[in-house]
C-alpha positions as CSV (number, residue, x, y, z in Angstrom):
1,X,87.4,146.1,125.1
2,X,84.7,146.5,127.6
3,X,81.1,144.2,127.5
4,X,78.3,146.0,125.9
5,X,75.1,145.4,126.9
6,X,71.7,146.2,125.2
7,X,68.2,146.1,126.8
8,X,65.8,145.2,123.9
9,X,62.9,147.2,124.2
10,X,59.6,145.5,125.3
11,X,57.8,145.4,122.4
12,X,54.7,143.0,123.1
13,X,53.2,142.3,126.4
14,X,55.3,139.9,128.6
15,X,57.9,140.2,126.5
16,X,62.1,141.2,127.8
17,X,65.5,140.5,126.9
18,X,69.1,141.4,126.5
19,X,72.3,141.3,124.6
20,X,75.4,141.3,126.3
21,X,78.4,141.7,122.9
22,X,82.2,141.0,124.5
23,X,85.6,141.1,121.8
24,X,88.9,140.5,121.7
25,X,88.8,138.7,125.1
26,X,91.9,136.2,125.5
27,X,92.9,133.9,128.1
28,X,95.0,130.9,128.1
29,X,95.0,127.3,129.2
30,X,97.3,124.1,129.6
31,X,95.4,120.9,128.5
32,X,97.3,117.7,129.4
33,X,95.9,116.2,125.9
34,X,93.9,117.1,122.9
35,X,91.6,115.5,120.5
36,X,93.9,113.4,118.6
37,X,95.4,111.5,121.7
38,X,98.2,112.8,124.7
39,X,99.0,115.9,123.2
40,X,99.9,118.5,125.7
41,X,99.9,122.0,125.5
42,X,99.3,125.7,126.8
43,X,96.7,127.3,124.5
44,X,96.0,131.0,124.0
45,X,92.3,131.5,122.9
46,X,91.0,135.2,121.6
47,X,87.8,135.2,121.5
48,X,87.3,137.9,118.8
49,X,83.1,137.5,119.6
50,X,80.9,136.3,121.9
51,X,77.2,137.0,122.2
52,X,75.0,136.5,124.8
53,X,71.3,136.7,123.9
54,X,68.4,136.4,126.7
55,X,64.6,136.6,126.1
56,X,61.4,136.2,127.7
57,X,57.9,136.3,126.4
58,X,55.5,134.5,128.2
59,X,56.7,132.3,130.4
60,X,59.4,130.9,127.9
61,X,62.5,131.4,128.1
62,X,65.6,131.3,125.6
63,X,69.3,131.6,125.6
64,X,71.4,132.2,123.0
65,X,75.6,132.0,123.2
66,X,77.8,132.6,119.8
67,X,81.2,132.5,119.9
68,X,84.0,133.2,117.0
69,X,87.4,132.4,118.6
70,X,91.5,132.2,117.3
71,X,93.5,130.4,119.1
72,X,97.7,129.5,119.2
73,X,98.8,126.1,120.1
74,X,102.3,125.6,121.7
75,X,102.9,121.4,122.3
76,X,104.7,120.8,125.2
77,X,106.4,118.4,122.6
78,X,109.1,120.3,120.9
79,X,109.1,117.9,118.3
80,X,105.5,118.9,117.6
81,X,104.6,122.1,115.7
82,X,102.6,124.7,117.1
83,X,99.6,125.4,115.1
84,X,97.1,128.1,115.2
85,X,93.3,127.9,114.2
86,X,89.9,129.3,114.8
87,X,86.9,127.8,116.2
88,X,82.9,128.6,116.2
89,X,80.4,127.9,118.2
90,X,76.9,128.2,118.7
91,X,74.4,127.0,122.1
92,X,70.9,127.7,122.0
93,X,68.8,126.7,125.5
94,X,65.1,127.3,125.9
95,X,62.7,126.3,128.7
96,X,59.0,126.8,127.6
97,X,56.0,126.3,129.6
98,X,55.0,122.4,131.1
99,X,58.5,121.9,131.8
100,X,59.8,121.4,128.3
101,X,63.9,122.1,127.9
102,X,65.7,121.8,124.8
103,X,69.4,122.5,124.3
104,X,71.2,122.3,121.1
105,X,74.9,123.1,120.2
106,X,77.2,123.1,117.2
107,X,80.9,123.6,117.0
108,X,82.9,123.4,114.5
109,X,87.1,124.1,114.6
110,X,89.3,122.9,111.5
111,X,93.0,123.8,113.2
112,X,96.4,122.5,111.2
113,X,95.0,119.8,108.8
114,X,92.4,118.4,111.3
115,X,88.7,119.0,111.1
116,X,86.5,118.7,113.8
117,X,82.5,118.8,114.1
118,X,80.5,118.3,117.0
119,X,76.6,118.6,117.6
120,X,74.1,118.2,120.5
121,X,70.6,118.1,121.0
122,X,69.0,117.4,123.8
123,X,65.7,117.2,125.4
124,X,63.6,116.9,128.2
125,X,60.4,116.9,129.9
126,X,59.8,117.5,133.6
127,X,63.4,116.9,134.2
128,X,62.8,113.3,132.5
129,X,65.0,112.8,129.3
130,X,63.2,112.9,126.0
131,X,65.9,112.6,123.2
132,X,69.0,113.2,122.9
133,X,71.5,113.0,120.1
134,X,75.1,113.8,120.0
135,X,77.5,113.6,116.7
136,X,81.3,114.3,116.8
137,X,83.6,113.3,114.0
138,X,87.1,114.0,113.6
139,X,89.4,113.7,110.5
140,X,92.8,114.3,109.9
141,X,94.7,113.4,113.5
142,X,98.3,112.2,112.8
């Protein structure tokens, strides 16, 4: 299906943005490992969403990616079942005036009996780190 893309209207002074909406996009890759250790495999990944939201109102600036995914596992291993799952994840990015950035992202993927969480927060000044914070866990690897 082909990307739609929506212009929000400007609907205050120095305000702008857009929407760009994309589904049922798949590609695959071969990873040589995976988050429970030397793993390998060729994944197939369908992303059945994935927004990408831009605005601008005075001088700040903010980006916004979502994506809901499915994806099929085949280990290189054959002694190693394939597994499928599905994934979501979430960025936010925003540069405001006197040079403040701040980027945030949550993920979240539970495939065949493993759960994974990951967040990230970061900011920064002037190009100068601020803070930044960064949680993964991961349960369940055999």
């Amino acid at each position: 299906m082909a990307p739609l893309a929506l212009a929000a209207p400007a609907t205050a002074a120095g305000r702008s943005g857009s929407t760009v909406v994309d589904h049922n996009l798949t590609f695959s890759e071969f990873f040589p490992d995976d988050i429970c250790g030397p793993r390998a495999s060729f994944v197939t990944f369908n992303a059945r969403m994935q927004v990408l939201h831009f605005t601008e109102t005075n001088d700040t600036f903010n980006a916004h990616f979502t994506e809901v995914m499915t994806y099929h596992v085949d280990f290189v291993d054959p002694s190693l079942p394939d597994q499928d799952s599905r994934l979501v994840d979430s960025i936010h990015h925003s540069f405001t005036p006197g040079g403040i950035e701040v980027f945030n992202e949550t993920f979240h993927d539970f495939p065949t009996g493993i759960k994974i969480w990951y967040r990230l927060r970061v900011m920064e000044r002037d190009g100068q780190l601020v803070a930044e914070r960064e949680v993964q866990r991961v349960v369940g690897c055999p």
